[in-house]
C-alpha positions in Angstrom: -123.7 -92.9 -109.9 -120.3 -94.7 -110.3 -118.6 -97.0 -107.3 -116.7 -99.9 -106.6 -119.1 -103.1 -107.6 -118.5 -106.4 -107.2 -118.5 -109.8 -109.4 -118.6 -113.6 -108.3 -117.1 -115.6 -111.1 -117.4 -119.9 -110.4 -113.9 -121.2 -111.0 -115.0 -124.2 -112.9 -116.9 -123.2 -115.4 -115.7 -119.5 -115.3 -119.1 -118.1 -115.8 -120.5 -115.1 -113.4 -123.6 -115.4 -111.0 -126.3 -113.3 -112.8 -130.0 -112.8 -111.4 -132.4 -114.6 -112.7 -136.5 -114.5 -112.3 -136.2 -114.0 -108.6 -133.5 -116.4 -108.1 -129.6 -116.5 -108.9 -128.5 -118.0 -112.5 -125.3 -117.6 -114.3 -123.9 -115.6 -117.4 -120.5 -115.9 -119.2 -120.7 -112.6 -120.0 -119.2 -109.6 -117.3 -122.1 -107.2 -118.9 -124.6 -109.6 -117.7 -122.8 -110.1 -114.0 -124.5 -109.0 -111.1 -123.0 -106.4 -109.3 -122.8 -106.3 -105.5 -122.6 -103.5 -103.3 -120.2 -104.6 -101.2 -118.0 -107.6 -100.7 -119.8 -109.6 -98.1 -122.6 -110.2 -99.9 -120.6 -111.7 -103.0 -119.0 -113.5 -100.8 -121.6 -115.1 -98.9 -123.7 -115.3 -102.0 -121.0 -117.4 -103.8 -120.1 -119.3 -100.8 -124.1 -120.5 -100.7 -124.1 -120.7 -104.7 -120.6 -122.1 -105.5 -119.2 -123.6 -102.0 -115.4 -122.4 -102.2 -115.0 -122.5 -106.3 -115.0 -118.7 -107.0 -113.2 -115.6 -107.5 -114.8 -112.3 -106.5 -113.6 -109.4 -108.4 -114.0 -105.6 -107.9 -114.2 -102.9 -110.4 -116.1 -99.4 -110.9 -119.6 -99.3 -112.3 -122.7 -97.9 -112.1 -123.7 -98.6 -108.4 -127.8 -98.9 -109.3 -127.4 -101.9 -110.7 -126.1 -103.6 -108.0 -128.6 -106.1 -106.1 -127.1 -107.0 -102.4 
């Protein structure tokens, strides 16, 4: 099913949080991005992760791949 995902993306190193055995790791590829569900959780998430060095972007994907 297609909806509106969402990306965090760190600022300084412009690479994209990613899941990673269990944990959270990071990617510089937007295929390998993990897609929230909505935009509180990429923003807490990145917040925890990055402190206030990120960017979260939205864009339409395939919704079962999103972890929250």
């Amino acid at each position: 099913m297609i909806g509106p995902v969402w990306v965090v993306q760190d600022k300084d190193t412009g690479q994209f949080l990613c899941p990673l055995d269990g944990d959270v790791g990071f990617t510089k590829f937007l295929s390998g991005a993990g897609r929230f569900d909505n935009p509180e959780s990429a923003i807490d998430t990145a917040r925890f992760i990055l402190g206030n060095s990120f960017v979260v972007c939205s864009f339409f994907d395939d919704v079962t791949k999103c972890y929250s």
